[in-house]
N, C-alpha and C positions, 0 to 999 in steps of 0.2 A: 599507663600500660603496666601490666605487672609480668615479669618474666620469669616467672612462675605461677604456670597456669592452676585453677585450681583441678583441673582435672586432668593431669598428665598422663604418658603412657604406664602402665602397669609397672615397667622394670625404672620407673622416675617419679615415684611416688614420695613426695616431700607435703608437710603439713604447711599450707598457706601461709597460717599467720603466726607461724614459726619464724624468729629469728635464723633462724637454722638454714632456712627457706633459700632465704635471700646471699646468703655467708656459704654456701656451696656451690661448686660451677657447677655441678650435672642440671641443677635446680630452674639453671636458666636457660637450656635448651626445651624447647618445645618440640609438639609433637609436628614431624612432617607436613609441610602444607605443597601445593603445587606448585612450582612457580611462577612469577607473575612476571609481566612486563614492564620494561624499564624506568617507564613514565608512571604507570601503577604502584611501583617500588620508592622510587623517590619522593610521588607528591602522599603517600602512604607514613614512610618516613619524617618527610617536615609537617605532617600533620600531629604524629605522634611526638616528633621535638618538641615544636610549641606547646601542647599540651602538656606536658612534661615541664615546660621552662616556666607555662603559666602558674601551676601546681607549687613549686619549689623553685621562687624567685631567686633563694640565697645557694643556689649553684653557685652563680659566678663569682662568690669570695672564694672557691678554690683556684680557676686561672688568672685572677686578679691579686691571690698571693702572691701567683706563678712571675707574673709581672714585676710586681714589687721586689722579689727576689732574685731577675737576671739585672736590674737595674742596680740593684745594691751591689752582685756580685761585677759586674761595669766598674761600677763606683770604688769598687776596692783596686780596682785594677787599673783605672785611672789616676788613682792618687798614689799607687805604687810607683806608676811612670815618672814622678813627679809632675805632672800637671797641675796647672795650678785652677783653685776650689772652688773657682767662680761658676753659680748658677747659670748662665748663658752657655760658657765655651761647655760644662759638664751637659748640659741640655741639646746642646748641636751634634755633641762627639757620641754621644748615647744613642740618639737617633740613627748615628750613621756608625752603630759597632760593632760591626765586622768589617766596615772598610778600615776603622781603627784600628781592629785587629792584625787588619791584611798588611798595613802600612808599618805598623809598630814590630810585630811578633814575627813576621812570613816572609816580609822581604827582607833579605838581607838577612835570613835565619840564623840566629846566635844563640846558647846558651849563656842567658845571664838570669840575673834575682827577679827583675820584671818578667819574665818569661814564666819563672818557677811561680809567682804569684798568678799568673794567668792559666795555668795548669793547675792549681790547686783549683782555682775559682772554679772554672769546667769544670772538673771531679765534683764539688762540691754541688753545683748547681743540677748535674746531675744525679746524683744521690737525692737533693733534695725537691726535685722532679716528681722521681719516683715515689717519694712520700707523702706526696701531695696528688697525685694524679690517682692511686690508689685507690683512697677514699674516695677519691671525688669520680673514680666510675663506678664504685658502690653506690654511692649516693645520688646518683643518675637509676640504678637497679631497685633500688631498696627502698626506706619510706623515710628512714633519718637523715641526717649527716656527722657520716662516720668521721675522727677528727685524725687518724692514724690507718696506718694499713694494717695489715693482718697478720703479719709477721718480717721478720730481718731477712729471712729467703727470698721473701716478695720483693722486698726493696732493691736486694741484691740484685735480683734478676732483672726487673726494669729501669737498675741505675746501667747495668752491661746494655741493655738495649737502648738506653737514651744516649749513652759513650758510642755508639756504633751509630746511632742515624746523627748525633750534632758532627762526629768526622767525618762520616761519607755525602751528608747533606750539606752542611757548611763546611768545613776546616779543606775537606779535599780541594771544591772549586777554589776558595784565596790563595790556596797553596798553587796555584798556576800561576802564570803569565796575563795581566790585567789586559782586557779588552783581545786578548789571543784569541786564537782556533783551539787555543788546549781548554783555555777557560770555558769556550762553548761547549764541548765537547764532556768537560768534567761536570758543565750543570745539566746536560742531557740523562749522564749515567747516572745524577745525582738524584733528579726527579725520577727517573726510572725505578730507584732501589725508595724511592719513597712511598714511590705507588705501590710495589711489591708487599713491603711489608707494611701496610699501611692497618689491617686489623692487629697486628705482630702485640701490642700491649695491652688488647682491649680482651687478648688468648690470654697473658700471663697470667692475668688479676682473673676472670671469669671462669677460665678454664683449668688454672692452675698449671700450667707446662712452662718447662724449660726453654731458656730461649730460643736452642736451634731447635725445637718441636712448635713453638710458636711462631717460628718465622715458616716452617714448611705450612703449617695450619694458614696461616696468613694465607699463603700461595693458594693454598685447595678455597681457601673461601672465595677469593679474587676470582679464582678461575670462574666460578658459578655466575657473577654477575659483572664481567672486568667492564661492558661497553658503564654501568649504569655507575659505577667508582670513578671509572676514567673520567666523565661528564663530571661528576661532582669535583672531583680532583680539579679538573683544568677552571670552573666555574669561583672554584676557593684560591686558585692562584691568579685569576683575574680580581677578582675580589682582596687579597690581599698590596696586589701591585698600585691599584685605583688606592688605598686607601694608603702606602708611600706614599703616593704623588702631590693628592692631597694635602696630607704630612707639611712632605718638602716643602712645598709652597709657603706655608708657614714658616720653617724653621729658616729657610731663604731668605722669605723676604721682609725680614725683622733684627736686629743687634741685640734687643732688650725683652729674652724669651719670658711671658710671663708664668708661674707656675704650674696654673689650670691648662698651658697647653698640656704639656709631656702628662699631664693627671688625667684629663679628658683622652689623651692617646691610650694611655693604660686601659681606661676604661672600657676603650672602644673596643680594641684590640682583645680585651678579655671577655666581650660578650658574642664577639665572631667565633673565638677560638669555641666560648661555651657553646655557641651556635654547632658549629663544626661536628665539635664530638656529640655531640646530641642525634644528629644526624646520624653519623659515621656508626653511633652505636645499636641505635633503631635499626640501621642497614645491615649489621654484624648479628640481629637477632634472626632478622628475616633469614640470611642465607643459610645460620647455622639450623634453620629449621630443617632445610631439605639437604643437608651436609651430616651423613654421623660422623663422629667423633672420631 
């Protein structure tokens, strides 16, 4: 699919096979179409993912960096704890890292050196989110794979946006009461503000906006299709609970974890996510066709 048409409207006339083309938001909005229905929209969309994933197998070295890099920044933050450096208990405790989080950092909230180390890791991991997820929705648009984003304003802006959904999507709920009414309560609002801005970084990079113009753009896009987002939303959060469970079972019921599991989990893990946003961006092309700007 190319999201720049060759024959755009008059006031969005960009040359095809121009780099240029594909390196401009306007470039990617299309002209107006009518809307479709919601079953129309979605099997529309995983038709144009796959094709897409078929096309440009080596997507998934950008969420499979993604991987490698919340594990490393884990890893730093586990051996800051002093834990000790054994493959098993680092393989158990990685699997389950935000209950580690929640137990280590949350309860019993204290400013100490392991803390400041786990504050830097987040800032870090976010920053380098952003510099990866960049490219890699260019590179989903475009026809190469870009290896950097497009400038330090970009980064900046989708590292404030990945600081806002890893607190209000994870850091708020641990910060509760485990197994509470506050705790359910905080993953209701938490899911809610994800659904919300859930195009919010696919506006930064594409469209070029600030983040509280990206999060309101998010809202107007949602609005236009929220039942056909909502379904795919709840379908990827059953999809990703099934594939814990699975997980767990492994990491349960064994002492002696062998490498290729936590490897094959990476891997899995970074062909859903590639999955996902393939989707999510096909969807983000559709709605911005009958949405101006």
């Amino acid at each position: 699919m190319r999201l720049c048409r060759p024959f755009p409207p008059p006031d969005r006339l960009c040359n095809p096979r121009s780099r240029e083309c594909w390196l401009r938001a306007r470039c990617y909005t299309s002209a107006a179409r009518r809307p479709r229905t919601g079953g129309g929209t979605i099997g529309e969309a995983l038709r144009q993912a796959w094709g897409r994933l078929i096309h440009k197998q080596w997507l998934i070295a950008y969420p499979l960096a993604l991987g490698f890099i919340h594990t490393l920044a884990f890893l730093a933050v586990y051996a800051a704890s002093g834990e000790p450096l054994r493959t098993n208990t680092f393989f158990a405790a990685n699997f389950e890292r935000w209950s580690y989080v929640r137990d280590h950092f949350l309860t019993g909230f204290a400013f100490t050196p392991d803390l400041a180390v786990a504050v830097f890791a987040g800032l870090a991991v976010c920053v380098l989110t952003g510099m990866i997820r960049a490219p890699f929705f260019r590179a989903i648009a475009g026809r190469g794979y870009p290896r950097a984003p497009r400038s330090w304003e970009e980064v900046g802006r989708l590292s404030v946006f990945y600081l806002f959904i890893n607190l209000v999507v994870w850091v708020m709920p641990l910060a509760t009461p485990a197994r509470s009414t506050l705790e359910q309560l905080a993953a209701m609002v938490a899911l809610a503000v994800a659904l919300l801005v859930v195009f919010a970084d696919y506006v930064i990079v594409y469209e070029n906006l600030p983040v509280p113009a990206a999060l309101r753009r998010s809202l107007r896009l949602l609005g236009r299709r929220w039942p056909t987002v909502l379904l795919i939303f709840v379908i990827v959060q059953l999809l990703m609970m099934g594939l814990s469970r699975l997980y767990a079972l492994y990491y349960e019921g064994t002492n002696d974890i062998f490498v290729l599991l936590p490897l094959s989990q990476l891997l899995v893990e970074a062909f859903v996510v590639l999955l996902i946003d393939l989707v999510l961006i096909f969807l983000y092309e559709q709605i911005r066709r009958t949405l101006p700007s």
